[in-house]
PyMOL Python script that loads the backbone (N, CA, C, O; Angstrom):
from pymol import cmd

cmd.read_pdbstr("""\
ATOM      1  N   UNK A   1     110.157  30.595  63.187  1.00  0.00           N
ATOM      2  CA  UNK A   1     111.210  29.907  63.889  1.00  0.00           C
ATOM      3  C   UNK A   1     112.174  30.946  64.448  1.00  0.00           C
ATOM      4  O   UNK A   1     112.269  32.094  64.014  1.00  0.00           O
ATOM      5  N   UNK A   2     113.013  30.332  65.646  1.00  0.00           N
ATOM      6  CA  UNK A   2     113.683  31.357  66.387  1.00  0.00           C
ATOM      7  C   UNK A   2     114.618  30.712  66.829  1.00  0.00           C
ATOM      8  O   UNK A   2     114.338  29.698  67.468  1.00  0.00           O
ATOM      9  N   UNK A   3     116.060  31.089  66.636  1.00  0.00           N
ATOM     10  CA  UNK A   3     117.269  30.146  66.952  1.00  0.00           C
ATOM     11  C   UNK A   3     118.081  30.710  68.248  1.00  0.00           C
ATOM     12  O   UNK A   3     119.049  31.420  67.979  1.00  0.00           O
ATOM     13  N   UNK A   4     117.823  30.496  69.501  1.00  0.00           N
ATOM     14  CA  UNK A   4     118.326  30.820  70.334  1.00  0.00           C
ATOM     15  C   UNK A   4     119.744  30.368  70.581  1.00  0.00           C
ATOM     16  O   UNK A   4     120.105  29.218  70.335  1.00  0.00           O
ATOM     17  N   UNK A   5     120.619  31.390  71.120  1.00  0.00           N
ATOM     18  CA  UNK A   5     122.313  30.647  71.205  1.00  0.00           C
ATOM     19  C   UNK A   5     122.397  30.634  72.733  1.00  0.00           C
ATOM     20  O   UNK A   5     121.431  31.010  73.398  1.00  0.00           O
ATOM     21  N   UNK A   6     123.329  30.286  73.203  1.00  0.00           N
ATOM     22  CA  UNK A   6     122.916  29.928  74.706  1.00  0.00           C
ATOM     23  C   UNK A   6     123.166  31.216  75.389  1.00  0.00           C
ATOM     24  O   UNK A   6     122.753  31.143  76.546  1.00  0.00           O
ATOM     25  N   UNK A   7     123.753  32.518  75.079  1.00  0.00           N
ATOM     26  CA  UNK A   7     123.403  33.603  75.587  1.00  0.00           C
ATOM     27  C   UNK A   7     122.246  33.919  75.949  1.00  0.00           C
ATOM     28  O   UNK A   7     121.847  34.155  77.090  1.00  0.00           O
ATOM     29  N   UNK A   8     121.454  33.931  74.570  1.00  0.00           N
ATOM     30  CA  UNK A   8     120.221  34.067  74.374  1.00  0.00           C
ATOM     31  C   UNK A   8     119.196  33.128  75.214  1.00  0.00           C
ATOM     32  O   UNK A   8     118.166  33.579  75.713  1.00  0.00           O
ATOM     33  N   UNK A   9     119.510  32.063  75.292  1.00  0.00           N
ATOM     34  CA  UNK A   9     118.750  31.084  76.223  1.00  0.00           C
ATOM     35  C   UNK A   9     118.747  31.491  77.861  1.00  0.00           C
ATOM     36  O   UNK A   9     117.843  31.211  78.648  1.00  0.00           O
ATOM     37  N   UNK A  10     119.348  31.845  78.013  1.00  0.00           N
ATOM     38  CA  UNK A  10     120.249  32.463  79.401  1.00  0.00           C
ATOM     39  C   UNK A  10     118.797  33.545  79.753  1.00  0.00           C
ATOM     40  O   UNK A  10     118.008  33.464  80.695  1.00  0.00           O
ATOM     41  N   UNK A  11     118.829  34.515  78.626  1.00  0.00           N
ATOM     42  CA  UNK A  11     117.687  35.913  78.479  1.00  0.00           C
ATOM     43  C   UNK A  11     116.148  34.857  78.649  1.00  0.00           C
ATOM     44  O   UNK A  11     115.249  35.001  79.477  1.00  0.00           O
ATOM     45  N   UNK A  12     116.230  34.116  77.875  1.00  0.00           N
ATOM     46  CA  UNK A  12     114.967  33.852  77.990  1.00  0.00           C
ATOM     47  C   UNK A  12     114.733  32.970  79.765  1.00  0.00           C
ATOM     48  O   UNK A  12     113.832  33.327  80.524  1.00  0.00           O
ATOM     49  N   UNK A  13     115.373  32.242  79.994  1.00  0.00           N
ATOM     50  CA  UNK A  13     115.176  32.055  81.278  1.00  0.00           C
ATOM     51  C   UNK A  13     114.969  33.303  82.734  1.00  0.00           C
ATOM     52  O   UNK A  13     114.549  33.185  83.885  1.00  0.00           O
ATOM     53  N   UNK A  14     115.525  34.475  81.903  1.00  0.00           N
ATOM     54  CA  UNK A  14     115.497  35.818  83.169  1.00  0.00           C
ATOM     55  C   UNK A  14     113.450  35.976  82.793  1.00  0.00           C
ATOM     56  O   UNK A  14     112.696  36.176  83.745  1.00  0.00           O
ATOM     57  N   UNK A  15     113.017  35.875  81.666  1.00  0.00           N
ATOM     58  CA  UNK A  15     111.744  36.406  81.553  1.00  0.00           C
ATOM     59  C   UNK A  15     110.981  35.206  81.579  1.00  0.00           C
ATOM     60  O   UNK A  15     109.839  35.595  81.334  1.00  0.00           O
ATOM     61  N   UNK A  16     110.957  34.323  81.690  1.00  0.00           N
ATOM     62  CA  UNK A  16     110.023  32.945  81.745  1.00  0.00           C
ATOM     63  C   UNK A  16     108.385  33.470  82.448  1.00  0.00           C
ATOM     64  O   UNK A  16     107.201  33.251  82.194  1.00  0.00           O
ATOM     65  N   UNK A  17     109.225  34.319  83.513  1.00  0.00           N
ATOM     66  CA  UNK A  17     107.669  34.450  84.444  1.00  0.00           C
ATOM     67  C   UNK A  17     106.595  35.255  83.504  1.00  0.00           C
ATOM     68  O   UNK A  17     105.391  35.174  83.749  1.00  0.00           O
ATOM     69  N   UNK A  18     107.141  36.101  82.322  1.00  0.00           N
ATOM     70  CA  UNK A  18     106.587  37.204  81.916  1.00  0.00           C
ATOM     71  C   UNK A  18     106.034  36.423  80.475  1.00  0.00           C
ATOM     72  O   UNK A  18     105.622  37.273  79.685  1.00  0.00           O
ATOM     73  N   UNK A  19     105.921  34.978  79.924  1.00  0.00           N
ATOM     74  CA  UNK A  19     105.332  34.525  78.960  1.00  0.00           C
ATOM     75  C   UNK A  19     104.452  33.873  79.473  1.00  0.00           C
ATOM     76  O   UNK A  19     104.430  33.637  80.681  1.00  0.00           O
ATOM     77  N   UNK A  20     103.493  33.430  78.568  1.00  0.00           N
ATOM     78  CA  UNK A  20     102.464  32.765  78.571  1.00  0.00           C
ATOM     79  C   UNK A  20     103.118  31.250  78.637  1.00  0.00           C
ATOM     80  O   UNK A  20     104.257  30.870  78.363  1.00  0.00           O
ATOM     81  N   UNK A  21     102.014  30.567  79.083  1.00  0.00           N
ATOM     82  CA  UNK A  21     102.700  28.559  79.314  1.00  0.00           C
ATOM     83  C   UNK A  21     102.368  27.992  77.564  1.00  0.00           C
ATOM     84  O   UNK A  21     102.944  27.045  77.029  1.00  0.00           O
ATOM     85  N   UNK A  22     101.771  28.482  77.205  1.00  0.00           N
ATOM     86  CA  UNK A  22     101.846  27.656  75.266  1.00  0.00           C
ATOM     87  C   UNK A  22     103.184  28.163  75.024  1.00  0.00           C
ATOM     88  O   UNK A  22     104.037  27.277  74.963  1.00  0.00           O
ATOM     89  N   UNK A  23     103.666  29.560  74.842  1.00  0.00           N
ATOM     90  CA  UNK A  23     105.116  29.837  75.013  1.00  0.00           C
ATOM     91  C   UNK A  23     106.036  28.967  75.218  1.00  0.00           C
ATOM     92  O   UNK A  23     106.651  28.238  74.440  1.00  0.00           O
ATOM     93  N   UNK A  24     106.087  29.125  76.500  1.00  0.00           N
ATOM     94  CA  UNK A  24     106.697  28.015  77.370  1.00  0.00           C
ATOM     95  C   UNK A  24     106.825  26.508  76.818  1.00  0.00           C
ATOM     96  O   UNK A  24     107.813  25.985  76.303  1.00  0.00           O
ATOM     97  N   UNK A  25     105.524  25.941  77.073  1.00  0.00           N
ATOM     98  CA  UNK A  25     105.572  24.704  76.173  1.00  0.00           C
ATOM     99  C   UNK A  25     106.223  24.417  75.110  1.00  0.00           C
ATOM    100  O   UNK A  25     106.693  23.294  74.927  1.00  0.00           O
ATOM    101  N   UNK A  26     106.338  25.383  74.271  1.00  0.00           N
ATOM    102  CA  UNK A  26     106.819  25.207  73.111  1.00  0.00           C
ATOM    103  C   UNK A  26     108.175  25.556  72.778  1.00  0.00           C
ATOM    104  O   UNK A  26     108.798  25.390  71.729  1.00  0.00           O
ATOM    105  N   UNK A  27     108.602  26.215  74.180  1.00  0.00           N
ATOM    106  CA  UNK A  27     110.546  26.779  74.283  1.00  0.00           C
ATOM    107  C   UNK A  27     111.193  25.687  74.623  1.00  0.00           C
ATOM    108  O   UNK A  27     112.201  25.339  74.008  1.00  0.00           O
ATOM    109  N   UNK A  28     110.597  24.856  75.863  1.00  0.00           N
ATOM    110  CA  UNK A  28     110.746  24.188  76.607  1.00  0.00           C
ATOM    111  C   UNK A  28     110.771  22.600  75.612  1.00  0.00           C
ATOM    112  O   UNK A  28     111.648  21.759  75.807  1.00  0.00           O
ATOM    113  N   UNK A  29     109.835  22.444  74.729  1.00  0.00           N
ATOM    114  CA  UNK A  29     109.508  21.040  73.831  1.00  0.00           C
ATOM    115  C   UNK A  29     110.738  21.011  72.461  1.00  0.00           C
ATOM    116  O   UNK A  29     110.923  20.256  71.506  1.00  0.00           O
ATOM    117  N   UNK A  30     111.422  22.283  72.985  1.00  0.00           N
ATOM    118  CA  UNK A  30     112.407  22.015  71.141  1.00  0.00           C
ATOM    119  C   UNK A  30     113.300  21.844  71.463  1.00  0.00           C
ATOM    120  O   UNK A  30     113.707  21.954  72.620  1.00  0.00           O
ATOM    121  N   UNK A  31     114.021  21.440  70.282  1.00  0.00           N
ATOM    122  CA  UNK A  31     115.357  20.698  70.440  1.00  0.00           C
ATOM    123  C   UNK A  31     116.510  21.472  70.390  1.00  0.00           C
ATOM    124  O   UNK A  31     116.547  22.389  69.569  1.00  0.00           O
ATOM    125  N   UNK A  32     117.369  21.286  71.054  1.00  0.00           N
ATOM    126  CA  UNK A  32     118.502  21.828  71.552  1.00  0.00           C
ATOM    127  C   UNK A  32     119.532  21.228  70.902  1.00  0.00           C
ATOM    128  O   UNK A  32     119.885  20.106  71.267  1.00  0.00           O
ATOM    129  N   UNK A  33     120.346  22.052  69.555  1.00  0.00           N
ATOM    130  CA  UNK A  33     121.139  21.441  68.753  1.00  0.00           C
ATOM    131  C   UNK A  33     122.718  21.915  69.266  1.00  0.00           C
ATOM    132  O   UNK A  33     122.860  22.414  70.382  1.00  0.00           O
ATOM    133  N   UNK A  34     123.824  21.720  68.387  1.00  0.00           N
ATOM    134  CA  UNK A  34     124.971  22.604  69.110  1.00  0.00           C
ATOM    135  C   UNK A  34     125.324  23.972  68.619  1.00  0.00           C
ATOM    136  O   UNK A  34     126.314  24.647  68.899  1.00  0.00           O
ATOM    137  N   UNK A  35     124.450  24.210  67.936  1.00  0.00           N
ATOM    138  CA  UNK A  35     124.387  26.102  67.600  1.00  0.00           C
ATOM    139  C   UNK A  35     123.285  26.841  67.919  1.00  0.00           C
ATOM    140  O   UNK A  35     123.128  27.969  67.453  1.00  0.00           O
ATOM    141  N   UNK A  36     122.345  26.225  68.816  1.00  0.00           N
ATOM    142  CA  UNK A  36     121.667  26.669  69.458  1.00  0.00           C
ATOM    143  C   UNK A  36     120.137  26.272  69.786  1.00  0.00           C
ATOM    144  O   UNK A  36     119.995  25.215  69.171  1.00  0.00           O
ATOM    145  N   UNK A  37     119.212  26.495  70.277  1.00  0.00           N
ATOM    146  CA  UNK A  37     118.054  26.285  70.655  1.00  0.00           C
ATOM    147  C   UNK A  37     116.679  26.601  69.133  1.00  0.00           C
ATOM    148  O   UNK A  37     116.282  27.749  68.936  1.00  0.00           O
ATOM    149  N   UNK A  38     116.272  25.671  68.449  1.00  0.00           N
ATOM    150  CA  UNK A  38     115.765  25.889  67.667  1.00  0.00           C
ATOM    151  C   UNK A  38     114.231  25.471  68.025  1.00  0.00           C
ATOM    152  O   UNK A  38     113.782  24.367  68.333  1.00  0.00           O
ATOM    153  N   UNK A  39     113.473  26.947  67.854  1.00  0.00           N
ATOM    154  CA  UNK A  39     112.313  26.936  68.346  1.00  0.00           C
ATOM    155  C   UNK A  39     111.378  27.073  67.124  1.00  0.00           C
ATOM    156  O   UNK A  39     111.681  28.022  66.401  1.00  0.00           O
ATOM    157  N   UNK A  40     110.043  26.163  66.624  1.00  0.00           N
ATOM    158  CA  UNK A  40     108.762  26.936  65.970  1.00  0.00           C
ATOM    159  C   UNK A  40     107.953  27.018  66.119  1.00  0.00           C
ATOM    160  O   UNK A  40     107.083  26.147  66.096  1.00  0.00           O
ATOM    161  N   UNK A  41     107.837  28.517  66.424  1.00  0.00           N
ATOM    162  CA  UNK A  41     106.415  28.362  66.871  1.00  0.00           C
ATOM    163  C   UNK A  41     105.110  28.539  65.726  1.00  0.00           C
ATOM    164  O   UNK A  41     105.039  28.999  64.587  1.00  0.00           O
ATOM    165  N   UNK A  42     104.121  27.904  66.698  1.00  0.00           N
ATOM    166  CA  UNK A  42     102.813  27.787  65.351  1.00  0.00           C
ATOM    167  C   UNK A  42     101.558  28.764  65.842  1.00  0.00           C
ATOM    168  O   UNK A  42     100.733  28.596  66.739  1.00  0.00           O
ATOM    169  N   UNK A  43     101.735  29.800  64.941  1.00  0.00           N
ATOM    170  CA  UNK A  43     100.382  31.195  65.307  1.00  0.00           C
ATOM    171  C   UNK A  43      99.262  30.537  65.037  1.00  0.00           C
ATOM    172  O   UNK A  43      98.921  30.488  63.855  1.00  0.00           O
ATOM    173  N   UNK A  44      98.684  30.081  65.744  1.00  0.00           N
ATOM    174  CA  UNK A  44      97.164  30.122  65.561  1.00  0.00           C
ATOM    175  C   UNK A  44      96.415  30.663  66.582  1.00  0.00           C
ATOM    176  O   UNK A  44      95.188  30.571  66.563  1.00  0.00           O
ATOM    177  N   UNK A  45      97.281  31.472  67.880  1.00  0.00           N
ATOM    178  CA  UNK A  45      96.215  32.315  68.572  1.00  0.00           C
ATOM    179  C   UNK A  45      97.451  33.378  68.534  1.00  0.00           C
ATOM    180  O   UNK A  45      98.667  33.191  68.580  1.00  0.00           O
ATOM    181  N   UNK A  46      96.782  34.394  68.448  1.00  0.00           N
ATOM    182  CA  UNK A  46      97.322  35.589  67.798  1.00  0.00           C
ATOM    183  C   UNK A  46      97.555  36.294  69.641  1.00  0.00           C
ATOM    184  O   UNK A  46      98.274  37.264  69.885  1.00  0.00           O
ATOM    185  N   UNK A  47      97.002  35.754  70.379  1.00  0.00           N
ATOM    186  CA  UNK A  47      97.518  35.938  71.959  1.00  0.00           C
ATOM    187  C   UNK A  47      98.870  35.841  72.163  1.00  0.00           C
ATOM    188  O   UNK A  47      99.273  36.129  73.290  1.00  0.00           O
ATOM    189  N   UNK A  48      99.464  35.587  71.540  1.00  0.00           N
ATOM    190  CA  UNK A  48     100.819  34.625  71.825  1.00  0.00           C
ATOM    191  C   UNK A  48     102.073  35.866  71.208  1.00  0.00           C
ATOM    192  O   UNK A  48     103.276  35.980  71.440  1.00  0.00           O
ATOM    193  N   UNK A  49     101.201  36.592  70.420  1.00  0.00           N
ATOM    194  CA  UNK A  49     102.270  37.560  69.826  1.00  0.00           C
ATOM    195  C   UNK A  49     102.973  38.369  70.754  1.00  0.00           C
ATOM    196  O   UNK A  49     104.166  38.327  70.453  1.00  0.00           O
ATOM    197  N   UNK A  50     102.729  39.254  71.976  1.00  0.00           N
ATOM    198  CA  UNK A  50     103.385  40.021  72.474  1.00  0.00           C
ATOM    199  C   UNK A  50     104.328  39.148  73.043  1.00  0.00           C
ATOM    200  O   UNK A  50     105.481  39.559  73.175  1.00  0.00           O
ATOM    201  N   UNK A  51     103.991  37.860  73.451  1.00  0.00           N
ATOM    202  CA  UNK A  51     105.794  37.173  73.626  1.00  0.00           C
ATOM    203  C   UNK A  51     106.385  36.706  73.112  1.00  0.00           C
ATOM    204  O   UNK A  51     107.387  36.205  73.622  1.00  0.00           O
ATOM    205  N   UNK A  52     106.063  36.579  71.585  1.00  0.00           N
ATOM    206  CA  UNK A  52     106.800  36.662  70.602  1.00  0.00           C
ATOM    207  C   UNK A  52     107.162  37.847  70.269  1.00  0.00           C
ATOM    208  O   UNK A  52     107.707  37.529  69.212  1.00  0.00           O
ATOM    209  N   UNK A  53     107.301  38.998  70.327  1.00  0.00           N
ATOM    210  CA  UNK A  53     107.735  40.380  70.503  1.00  0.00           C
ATOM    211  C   UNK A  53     108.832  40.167  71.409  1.00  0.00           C
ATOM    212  O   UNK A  53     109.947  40.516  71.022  1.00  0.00           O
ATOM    213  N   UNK A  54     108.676  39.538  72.801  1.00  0.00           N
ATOM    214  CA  UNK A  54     109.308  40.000  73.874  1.00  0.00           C
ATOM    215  C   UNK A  54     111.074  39.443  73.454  1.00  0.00           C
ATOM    216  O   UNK A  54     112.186  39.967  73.533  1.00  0.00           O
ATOM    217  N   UNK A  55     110.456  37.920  72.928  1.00  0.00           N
ATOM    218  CA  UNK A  55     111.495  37.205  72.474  1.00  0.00           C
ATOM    219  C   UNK A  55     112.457  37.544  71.559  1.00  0.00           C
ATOM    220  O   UNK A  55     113.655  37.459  71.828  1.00  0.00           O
ATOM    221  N   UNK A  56     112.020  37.938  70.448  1.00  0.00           N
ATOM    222  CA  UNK A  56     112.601  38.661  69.320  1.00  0.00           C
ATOM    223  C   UNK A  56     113.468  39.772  69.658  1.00  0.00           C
ATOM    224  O   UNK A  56     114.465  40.061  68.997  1.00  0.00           O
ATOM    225  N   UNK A  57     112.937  40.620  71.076  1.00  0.00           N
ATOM    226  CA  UNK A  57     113.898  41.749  71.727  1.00  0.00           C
ATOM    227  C   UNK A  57     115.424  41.231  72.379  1.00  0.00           C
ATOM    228  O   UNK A  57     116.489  41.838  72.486  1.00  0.00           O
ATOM    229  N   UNK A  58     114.997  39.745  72.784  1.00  0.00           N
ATOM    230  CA  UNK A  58     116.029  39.308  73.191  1.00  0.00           C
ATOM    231  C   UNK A  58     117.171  39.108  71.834  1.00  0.00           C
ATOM    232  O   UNK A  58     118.348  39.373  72.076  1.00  0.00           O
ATOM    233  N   UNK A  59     116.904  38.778  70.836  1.00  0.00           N
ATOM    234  CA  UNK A  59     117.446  38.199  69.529  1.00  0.00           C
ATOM    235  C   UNK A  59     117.921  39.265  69.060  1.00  0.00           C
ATOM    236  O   UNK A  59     118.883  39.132  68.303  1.00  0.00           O
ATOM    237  N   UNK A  60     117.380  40.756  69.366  1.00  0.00           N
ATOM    238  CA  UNK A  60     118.166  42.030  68.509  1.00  0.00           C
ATOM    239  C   UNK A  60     117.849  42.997  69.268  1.00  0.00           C
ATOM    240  O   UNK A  60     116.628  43.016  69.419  1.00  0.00           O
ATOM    241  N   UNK A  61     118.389  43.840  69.837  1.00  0.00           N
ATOM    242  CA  UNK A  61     118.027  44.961  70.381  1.00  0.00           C
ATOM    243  C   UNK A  61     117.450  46.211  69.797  1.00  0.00           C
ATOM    244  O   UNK A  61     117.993  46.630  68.774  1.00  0.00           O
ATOM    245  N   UNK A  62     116.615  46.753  70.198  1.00  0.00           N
ATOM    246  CA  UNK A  62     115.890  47.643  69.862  1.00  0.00           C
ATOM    247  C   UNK A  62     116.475  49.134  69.193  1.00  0.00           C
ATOM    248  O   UNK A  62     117.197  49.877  69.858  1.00  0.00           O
ATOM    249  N   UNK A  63     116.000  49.492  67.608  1.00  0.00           N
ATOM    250  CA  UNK A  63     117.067  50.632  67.827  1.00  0.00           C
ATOM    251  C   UNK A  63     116.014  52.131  68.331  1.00  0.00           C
ATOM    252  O   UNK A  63     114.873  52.577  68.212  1.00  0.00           O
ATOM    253  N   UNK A  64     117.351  52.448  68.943  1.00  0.00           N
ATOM    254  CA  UNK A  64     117.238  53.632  69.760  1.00  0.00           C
ATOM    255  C   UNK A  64     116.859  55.359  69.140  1.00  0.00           C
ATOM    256  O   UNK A  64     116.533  56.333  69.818  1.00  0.00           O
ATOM    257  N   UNK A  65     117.043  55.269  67.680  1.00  0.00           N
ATOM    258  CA  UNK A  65     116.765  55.971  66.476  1.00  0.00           C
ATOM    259  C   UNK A  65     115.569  56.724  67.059  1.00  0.00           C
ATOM    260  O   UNK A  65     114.938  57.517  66.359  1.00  0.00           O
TER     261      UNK A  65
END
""", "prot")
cmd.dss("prot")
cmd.show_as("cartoon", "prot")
cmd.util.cbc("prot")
cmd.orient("prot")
């Protein structure tokens, strides 16, 4: 699961073009509470991981270390 805040929602709309549509489907199908966008996603194709990577970059920035 991945709790997007509407900053964060903001990011994910700049990269939309750069996920896959099960992604999508599944950003797009969750519910939108008032602390933020609560997403889960379900791995069963392991395809799906690098935009789950991409996403997670949005959620914390990378350290630079």
């Amino acid at each position: 699961m991945i709790i997007f805040a509407k900053d964060e929602r903001t990011k994910v709309e700049e990269i939309r073009n750069e996920l896959s549509s099960d992604v999508l489907e599944t950003y797009d199908n969750a519910q939108t509470y008032y602390d933020g966008k609560w997403v889960m996603f379900n791995i069963t194709d392991y395809s799906i991981l690098e935009d789950l990577k991409k996403l997670l970059f949005i959620k914390r920035k990378p350290n630079k270390k």
